[in-house]
Gaussian input, Z-matrix of N, CA and C with variables (Angstrom, degrees):
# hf/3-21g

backbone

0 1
 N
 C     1     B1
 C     2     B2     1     A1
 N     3     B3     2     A2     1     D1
 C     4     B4     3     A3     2     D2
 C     5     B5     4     A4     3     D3
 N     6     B6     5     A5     4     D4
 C     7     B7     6     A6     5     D5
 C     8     B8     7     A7     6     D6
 N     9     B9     8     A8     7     D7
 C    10    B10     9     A9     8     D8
 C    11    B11    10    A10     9     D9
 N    12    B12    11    A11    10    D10
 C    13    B13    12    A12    11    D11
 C    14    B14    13    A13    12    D12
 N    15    B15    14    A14    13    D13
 C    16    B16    15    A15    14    D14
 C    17    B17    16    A16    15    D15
 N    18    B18    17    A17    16    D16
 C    19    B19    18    A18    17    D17
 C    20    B20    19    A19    18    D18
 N    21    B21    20    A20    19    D19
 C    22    B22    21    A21    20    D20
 C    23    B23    22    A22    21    D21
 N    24    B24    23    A23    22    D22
 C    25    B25    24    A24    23    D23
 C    26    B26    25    A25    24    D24
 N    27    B27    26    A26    25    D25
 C    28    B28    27    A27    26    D26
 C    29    B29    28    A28    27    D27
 N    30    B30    29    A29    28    D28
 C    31    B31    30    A30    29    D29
 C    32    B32    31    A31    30    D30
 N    33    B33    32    A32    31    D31
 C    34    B34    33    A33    32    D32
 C    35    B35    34    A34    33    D33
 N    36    B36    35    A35    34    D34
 C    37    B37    36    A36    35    D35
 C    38    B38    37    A37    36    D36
 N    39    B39    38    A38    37    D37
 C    40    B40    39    A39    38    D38
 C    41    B41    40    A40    39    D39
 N    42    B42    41    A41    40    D40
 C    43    B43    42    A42    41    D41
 C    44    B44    43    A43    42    D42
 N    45    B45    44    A44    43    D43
 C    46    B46    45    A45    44    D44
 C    47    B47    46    A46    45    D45
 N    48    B48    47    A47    46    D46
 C    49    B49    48    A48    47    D47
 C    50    B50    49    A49    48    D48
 N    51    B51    50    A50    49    D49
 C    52    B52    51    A51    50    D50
 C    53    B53    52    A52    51    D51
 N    54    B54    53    A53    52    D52
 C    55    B55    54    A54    53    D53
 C    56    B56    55    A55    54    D54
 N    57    B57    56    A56    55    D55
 C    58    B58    57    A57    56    D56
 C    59    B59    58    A58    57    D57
 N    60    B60    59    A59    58    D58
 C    61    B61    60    A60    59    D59
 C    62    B62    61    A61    60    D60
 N    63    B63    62    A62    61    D61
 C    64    B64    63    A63    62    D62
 C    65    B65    64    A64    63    D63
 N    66    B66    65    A65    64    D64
 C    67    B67    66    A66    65    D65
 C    68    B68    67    A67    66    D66
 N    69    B69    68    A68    67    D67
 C    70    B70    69    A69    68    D68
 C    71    B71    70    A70    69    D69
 N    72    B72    71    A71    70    D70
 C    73    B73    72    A72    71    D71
 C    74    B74    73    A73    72    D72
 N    75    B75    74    A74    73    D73
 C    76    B76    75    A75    74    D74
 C    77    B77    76    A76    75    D75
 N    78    B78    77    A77    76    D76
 C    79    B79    78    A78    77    D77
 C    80    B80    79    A79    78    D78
 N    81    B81    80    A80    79    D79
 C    82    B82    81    A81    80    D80
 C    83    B83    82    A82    81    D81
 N    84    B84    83    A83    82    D82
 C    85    B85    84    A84    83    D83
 C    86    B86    85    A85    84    D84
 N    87    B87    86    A86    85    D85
 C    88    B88    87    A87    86    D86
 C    89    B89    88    A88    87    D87
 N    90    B90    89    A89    88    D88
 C    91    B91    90    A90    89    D89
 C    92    B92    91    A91    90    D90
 N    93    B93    92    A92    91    D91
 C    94    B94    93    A93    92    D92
 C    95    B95    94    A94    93    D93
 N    96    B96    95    A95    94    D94
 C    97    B97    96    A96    95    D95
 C    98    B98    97    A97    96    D96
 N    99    B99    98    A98    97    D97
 C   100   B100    99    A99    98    D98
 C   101   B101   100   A100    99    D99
 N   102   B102   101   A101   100   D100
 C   103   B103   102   A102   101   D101
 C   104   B104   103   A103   102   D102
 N   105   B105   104   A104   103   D103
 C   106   B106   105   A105   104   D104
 C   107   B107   106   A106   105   D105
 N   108   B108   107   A107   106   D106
 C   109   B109   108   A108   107   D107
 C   110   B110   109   A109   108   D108
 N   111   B111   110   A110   109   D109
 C   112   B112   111   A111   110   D110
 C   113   B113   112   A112   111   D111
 N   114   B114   113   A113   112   D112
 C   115   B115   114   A114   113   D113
 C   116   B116   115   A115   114   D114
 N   117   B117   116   A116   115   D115
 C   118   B118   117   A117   116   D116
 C   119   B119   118   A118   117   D117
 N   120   B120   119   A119   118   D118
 C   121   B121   120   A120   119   D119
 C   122   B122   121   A121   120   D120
 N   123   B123   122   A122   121   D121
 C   124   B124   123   A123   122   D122
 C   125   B125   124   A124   123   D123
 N   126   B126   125   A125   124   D124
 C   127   B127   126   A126   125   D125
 C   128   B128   127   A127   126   D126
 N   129   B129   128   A128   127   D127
 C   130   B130   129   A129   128   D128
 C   131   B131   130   A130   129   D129
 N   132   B132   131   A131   130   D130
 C   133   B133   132   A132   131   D131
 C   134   B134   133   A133   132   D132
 N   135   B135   134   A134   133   D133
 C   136   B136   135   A135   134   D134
 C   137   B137   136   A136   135   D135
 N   138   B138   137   A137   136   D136
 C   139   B139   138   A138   137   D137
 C   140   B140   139   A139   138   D138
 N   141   B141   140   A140   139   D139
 C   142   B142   141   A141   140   D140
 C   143   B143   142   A142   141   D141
 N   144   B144   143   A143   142   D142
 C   145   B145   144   A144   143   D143
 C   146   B146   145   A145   144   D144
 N   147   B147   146   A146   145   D145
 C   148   B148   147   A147   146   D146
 C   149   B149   148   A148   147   D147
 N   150   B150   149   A149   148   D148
 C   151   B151   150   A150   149   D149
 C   152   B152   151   A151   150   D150
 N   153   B153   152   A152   151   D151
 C   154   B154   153   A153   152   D152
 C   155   B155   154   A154   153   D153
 N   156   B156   155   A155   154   D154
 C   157   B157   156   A156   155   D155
 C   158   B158   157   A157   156   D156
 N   159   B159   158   A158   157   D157
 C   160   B160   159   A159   158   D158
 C   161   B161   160   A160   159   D159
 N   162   B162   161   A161   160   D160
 C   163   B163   162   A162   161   D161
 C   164   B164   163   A163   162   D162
 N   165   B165   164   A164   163   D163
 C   166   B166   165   A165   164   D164
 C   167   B167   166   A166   165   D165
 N   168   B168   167   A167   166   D166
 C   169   B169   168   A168   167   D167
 C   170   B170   169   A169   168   D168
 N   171   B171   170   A170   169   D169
 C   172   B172   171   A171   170   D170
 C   173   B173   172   A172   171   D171
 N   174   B174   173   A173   172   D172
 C   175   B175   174   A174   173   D173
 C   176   B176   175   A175   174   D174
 N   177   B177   176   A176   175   D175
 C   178   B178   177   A177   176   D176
 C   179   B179   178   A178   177   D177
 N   180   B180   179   A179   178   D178
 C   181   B181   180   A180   179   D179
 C   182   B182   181   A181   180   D180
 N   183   B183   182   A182   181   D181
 C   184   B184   183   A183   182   D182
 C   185   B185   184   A184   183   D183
 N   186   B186   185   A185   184   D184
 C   187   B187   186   A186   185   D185
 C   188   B188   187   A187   186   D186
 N   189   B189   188   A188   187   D187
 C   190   B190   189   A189   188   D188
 C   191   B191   190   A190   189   D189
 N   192   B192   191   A191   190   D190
 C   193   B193   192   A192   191   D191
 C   194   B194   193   A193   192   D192
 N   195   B195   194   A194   193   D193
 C   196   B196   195   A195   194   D194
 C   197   B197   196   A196   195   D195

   B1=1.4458
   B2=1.5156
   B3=1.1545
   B4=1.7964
   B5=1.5645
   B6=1.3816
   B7=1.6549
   B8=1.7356
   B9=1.1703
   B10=1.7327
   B11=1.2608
   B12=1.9705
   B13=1.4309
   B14=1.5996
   B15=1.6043
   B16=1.5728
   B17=1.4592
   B18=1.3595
   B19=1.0873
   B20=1.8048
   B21=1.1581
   B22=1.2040
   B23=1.4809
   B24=1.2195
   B25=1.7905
   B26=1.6519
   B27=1.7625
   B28=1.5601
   B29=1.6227
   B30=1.1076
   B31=1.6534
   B32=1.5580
   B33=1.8094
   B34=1.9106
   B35=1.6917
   B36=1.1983
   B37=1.1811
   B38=1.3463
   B39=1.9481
   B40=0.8268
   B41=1.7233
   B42=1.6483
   B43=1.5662
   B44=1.8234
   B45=1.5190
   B46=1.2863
   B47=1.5966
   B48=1.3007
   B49=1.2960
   B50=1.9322
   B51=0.8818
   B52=1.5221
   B53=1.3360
   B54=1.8473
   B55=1.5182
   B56=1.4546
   B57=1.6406
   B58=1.7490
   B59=1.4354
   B60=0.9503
   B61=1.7212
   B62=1.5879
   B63=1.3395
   B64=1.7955
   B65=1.5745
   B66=1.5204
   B67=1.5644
   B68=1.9366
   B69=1.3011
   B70=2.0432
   B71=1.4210
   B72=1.2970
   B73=1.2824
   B74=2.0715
   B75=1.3320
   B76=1.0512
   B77=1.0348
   B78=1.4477
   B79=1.6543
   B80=1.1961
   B81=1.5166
   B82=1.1170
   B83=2.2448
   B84=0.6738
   B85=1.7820
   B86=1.4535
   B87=1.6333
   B88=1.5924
   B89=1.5442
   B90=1.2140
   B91=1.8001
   B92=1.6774
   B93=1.2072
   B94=0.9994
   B95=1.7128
   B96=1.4781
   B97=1.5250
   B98=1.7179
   B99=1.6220
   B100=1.4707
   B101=1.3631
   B102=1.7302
   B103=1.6311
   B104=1.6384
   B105=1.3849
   B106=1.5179
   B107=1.9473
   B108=1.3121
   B109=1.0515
   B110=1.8293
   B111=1.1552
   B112=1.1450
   B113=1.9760
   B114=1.0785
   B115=1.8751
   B116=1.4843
   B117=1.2874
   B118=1.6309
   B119=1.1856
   B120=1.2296
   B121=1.9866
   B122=1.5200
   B123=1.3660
   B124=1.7497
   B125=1.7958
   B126=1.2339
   B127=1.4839
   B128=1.2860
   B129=1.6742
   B130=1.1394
   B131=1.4957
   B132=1.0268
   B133=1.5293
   B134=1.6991
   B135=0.9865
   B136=2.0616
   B137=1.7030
   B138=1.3469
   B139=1.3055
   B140=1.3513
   B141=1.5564
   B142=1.8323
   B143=1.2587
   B144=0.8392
   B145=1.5665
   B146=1.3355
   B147=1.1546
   B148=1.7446
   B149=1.5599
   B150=1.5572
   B151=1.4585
   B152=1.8921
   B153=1.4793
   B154=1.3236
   B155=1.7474
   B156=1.5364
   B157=1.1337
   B158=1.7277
   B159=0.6902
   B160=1.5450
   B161=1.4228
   B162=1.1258
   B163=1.3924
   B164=1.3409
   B165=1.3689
   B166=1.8630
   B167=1.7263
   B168=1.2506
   B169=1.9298
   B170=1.2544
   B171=1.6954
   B172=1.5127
   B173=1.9331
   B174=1.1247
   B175=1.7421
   B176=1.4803
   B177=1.1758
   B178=1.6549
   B179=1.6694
   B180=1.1053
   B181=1.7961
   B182=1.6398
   B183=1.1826
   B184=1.6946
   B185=1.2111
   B186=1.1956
   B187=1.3787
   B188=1.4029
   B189=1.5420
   B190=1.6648
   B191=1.4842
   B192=1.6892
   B193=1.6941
   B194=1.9180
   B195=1.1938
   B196=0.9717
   B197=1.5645
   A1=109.25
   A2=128.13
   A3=145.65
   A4=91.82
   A5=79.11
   A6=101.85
   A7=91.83
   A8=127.20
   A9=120.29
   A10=106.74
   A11=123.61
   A12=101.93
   A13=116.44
   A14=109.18
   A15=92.51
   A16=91.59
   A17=127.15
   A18=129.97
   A19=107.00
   A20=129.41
   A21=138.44
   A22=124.00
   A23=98.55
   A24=94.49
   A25=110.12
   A26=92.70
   A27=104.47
   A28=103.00
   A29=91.54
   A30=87.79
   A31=113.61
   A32=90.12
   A33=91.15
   A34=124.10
   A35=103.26
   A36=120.04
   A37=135.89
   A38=110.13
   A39=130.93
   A40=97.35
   A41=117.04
   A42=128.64
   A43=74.63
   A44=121.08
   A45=120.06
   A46=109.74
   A47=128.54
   A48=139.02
   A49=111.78
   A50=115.81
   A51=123.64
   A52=128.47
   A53=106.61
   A54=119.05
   A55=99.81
   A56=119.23
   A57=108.44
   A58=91.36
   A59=121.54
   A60=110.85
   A61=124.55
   A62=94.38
   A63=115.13
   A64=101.15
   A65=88.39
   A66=89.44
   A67=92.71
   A68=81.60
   A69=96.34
   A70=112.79
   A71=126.35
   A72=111.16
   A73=111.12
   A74=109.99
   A75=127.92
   A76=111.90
   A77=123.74
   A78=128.53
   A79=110.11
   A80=134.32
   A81=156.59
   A82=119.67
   A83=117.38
   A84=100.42
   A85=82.30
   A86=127.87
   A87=124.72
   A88=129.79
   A89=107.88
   A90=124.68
   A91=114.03
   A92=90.09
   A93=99.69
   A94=125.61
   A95=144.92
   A96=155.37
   A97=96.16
   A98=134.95
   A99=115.99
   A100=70.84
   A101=90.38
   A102=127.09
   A103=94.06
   A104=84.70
   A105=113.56
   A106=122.33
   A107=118.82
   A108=129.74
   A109=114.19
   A110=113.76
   A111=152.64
   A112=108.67
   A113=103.78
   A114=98.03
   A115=79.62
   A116=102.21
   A117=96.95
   A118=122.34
   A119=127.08
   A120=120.12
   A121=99.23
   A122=128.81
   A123=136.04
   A124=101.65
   A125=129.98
   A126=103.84
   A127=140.98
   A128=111.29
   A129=134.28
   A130=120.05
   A131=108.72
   A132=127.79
   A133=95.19
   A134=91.46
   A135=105.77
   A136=97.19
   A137=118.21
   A138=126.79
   A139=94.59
   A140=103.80
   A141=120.84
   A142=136.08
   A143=147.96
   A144=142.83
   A145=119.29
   A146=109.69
   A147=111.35
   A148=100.24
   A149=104.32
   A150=101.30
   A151=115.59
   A152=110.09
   A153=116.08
   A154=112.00
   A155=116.76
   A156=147.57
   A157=96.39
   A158=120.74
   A159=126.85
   A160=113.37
   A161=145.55
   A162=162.90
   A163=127.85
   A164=78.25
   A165=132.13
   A166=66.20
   A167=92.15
   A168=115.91
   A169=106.02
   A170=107.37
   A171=100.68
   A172=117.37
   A173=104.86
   A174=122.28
   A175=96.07
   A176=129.14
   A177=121.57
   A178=79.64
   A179=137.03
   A180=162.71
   A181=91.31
   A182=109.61
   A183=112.66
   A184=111.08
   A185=146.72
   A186=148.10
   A187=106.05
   A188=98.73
   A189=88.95
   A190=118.81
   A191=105.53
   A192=91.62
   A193=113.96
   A194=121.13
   A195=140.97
   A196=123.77
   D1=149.87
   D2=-170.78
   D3=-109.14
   D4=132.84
   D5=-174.56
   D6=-64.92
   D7=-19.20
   D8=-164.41
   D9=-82.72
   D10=-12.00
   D11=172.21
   D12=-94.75
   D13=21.60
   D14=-170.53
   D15=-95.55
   D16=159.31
   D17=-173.55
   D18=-148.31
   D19=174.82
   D20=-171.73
   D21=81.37
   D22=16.47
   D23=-165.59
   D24=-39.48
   D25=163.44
   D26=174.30
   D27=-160.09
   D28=143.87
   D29=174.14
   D30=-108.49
   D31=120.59
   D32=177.19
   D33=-16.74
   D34=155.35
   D35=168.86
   D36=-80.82
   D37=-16.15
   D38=-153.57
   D39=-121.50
   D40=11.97
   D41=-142.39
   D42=-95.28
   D43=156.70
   D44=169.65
   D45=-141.29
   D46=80.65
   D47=-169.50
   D48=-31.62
   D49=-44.21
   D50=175.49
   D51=-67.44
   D52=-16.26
   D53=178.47
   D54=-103.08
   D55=-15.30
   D56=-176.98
   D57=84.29
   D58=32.87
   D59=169.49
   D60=-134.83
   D61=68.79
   D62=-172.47
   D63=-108.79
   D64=132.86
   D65=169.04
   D66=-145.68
   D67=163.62
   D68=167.03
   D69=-123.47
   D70=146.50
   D71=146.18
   D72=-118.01
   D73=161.21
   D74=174.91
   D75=-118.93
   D76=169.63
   D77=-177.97
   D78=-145.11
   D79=166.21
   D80=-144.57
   D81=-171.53
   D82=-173.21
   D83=-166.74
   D84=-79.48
   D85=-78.74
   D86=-173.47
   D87=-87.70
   D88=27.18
   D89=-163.96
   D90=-138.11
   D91=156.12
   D92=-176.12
   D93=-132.60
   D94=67.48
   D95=-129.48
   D96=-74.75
   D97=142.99
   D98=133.09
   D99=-121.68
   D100=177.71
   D101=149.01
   D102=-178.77
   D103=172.81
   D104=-164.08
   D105=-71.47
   D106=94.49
   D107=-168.88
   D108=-31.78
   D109=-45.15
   D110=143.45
   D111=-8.82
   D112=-20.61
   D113=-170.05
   D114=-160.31
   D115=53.39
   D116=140.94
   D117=-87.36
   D118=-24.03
   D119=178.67
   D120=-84.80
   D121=11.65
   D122=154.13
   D123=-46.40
   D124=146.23
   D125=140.66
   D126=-110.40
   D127=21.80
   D128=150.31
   D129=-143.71
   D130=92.94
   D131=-159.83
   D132=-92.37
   D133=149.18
   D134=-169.86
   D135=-69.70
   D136=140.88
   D137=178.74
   D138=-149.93
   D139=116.90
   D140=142.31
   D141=-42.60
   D142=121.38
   D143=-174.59
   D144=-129.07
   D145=118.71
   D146=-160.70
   D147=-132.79
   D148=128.91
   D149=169.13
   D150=-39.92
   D151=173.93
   D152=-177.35
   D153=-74.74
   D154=-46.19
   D155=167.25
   D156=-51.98
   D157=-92.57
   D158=-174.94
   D159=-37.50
   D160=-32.36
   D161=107.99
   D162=26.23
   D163=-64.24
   D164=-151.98
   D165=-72.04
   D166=-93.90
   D167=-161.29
   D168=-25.24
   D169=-42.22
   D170=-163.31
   D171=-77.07
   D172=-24.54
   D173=163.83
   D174=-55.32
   D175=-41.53
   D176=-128.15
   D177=-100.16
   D178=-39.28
   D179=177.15
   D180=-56.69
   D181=-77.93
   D182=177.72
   D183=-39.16
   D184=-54.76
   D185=-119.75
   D186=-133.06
   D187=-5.69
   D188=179.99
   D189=82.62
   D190=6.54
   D191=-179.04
   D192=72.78
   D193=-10.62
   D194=-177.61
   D195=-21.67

């Protein structure tokens, strides 16, 4: 998958500009995009791409299932 069809970006909630710790994710029908808020004036800035499922798990791992 091409990082150019994920669309919707957002930047976490939890992102804190003063610590360097920004991230976004974007989405796509079965995907899931981050990269680093940080190199947006990049014009191809590095993007992760993680199935939807895999994603899924990895929030659910963070958070404690919460």
């Amino acid at each position: 998958m091409s990082p150019r069809t994920l669309t919707g970006w957002r930047k976490s909630s939890h992102s804190h500009f003063e610590e360097n710790a920004c991230v976004e994710i974007g989405f796509a029908p079965d995907a899931v995009g981050v990269r680093d808020t940080k190199q947006a004036g990049r014009p191809a800035r590095p993007v992760l791409v993680y199935s939807t499922a895999a994603f899924t798990a990895f929030l659910a791992h963070v958070t404690g299932e919460r």
